[in-house]
N, C-alpha and C positions, 0 to 999 in steps of 0.2 A: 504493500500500500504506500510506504512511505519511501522513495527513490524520486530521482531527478534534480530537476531545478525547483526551490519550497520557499519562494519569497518570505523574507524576515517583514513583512508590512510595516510601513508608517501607520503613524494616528494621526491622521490628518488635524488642524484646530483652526480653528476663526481667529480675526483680530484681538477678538477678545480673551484668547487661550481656551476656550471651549472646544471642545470636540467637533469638528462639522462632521454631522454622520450623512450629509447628502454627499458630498466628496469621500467617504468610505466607501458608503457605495457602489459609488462609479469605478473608484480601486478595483476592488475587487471583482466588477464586471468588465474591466479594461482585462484583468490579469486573465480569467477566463478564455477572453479572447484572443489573448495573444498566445496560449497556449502554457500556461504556467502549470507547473505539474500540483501544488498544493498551499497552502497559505498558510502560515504562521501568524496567528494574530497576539498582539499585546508582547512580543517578546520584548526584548532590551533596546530592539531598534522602534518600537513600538513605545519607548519613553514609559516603559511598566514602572519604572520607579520613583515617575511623576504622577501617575494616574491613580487616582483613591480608589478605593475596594472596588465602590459603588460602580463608576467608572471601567475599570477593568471586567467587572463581569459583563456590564453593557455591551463592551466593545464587541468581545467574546461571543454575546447571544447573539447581537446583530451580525457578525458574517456568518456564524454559520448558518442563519436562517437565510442573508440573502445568495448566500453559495447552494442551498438546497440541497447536497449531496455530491455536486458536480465535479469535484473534486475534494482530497482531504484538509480537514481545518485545525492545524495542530494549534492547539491553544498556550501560550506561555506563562506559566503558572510558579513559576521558580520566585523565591525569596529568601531573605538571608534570615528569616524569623521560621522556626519549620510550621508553626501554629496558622502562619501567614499562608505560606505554601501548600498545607492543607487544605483550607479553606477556599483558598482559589484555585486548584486543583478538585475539589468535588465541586466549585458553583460551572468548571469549565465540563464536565460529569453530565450535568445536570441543563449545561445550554445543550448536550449533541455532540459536542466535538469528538473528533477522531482519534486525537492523543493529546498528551501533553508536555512540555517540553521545559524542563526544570532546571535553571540557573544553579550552580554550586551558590551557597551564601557567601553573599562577597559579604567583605570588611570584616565579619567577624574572624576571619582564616582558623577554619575549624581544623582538627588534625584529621590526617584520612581515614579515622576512626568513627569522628563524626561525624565526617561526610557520607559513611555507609550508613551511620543510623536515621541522619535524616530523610534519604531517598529510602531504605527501607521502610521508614519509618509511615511514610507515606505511599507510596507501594503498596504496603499493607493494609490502607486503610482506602483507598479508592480504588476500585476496581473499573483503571481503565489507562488502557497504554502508556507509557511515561518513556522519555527519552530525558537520558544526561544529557545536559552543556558544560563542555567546559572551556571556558576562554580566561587563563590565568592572568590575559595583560590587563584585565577588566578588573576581574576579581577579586586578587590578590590570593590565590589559593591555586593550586595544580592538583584535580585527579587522577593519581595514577593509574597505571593501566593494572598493578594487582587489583585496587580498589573495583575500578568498572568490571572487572570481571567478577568478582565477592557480588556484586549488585546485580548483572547479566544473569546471576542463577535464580532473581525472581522473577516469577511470569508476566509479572505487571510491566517488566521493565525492560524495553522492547529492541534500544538501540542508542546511539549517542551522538550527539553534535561536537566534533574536536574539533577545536576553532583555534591550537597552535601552529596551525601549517607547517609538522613537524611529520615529514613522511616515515619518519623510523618511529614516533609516536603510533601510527595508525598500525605497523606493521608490527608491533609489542602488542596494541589490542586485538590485532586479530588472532594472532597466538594464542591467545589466551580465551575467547570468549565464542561460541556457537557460530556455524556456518548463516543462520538465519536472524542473527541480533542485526541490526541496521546500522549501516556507517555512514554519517552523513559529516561533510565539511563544512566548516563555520566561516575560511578563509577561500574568496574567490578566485582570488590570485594564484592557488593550488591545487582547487579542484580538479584541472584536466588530471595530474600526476597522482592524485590522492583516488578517482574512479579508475585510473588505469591501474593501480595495484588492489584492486578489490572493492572502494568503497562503492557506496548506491547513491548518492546523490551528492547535492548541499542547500542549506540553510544560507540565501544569499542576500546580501545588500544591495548589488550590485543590480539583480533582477526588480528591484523598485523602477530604476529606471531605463531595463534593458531584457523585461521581459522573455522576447522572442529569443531572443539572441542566447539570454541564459538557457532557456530551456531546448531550444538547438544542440546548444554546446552540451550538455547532458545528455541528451539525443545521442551524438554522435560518439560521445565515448563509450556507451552504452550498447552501441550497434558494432562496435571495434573499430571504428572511425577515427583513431584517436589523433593521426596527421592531419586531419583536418579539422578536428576539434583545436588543435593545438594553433592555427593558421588564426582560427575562429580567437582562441583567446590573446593570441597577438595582438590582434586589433581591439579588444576588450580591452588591455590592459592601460591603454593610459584613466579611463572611466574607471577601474578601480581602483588606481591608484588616489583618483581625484576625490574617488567618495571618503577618503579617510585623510585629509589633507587639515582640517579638522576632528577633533571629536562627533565619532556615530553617534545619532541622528544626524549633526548639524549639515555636511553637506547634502547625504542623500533627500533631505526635505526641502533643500534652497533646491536642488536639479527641478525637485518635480515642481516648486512654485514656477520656475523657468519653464518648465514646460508647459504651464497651463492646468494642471493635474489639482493644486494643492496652494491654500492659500500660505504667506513667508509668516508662519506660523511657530515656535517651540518654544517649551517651557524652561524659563528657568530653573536652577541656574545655567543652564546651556543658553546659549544666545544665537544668532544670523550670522549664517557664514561673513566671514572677515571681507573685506572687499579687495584685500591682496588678492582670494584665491579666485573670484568673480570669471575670470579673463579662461583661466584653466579648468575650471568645470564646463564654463560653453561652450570653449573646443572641444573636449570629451565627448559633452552632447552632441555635439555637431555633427560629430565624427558617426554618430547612429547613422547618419542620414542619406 
């Protein structure tokens, strides 16, 4: 179920930092159409840890009611509280969604002791697919690969987001962990070599603003295409590089106000891309075209 290209979604917002859920909307019927393999709603590029409870389960009920099935809606439910991550993990249960996709708790840097008993912890109390994240330059913590595999032997817990673009990392978890748990990349910039040694998809930023293109690119390495995926992500790469030129959110949400998608909307404390990098995102864009 869960393989490909699986857009990380913005939260789109109004002038007023409100939510616009008529621009979610169209998101997500934009992404259908360009052929986006799944949708990740509310994760970290989705500003989960500006969004209040209330909020975050909102976002969560509205795609997946206006996805209907059409594709899968992994819900991002991860928090550095496990009481928190609980909680939004069964309201995500409870809208429909298809998984859910759980941040290691940044800031507290729990030892890898803790961090089995949290995702166990929760595992065991919603019955309903869970995938690790783990992105340590975020978080301040690293799951190691004994740990993901200690976790891989509960049912609930399906597969994992590695967002170090560290290809001896993925190639330690596969060792370790079932031919059918999910490997998914959190880093765009390495996905073609991270599917071509095994994994199933990724978890992208980059598909906010390059949809097609990402899920092509998936396509093709998938098919054993991977010269030409590789050709494909040549030309990707200067738009990746531009989405992190900044702190994620803050470019990927300027591209899409530039494109007409999304109002120049984010929460504090993040702010509006810098106008240094203005010049190098719109060539990026441009470059789709």
């Amino acid at each position: 179920m869960l393989h490909g290209s699986l857009v990380a979604l913005v939260t789109p917002m109004k002038p007023d930092f409100s939510i616009d859920w008529d621009a979610l909307g169209k998101l997500v019927e934009w992404h259908i159409a360009e052929g986006t393999h799944g949708i990740v709603a509310v994760g970290t590029t989705g500003e989960s840890a500006t969004l209040s409870m209330s909020e975050h389960h909102e976002v969560i009920r509205r795609v997946v009611q206006q996805v209907k099935g059409r594709l899968p809606v992994i819900a991002g439910t991860g928090a550095n509280s496990t009481s928190e991550a609980m909680e939004l993990t069964e309201g995500a249960k409870a809208a429909g969604a298809d998984a859910c996709l759980l941040v290691t708790p940044y800031y507290n840097k729990p030892t890898q002791e803790g961090l089995y008993q949290h995702h166990w912890y929760i595992a065991d109390r919603v019955a309903i697919p869970q995938l690790l994240y783990n992105v340590p330059g975020r978080t301040a913590v690293d799951m190691l690969p004994e740990t993901v595999a200690r976790l891989s032997e509960h049912p609930n817990i399906v597969g994992i987001k590695e967002a170090t673009g560290d290809m001896q990392r993925l190639q330690d978890i596969q060792a370790l962990v079932k031919d059918d748990f999910t490997l998914l990349s959190g880093d765009d910039e390495t996905v073609v070599e991270f599917m071509a040694l095994g994994g199933h998809g990724e978890i992208s930023v980059t598909a906010n603003v390059a949809p097609r293109q990402c899920a092509t690119l998936c396509e093709l390495v998938a098919a054993g295409k991977v010269e030409e995926a590789r050709e494909l992500q040549a030309s990707l790469m200067p738009l990746h590089k531009s989405m992190f030129l900044e702190s994620n959110p803050i470019p990927v949400k300027w591209a899409l106000a530039e494109m007409g998608h999304i109002n120049r909307a984010i929460r504090l404390p993040l702010t509006e891309l810098d106008a240094q990098f203005h010049a190098e995102v719109r060539t990026a864009i441009k470059a789709l075209i």
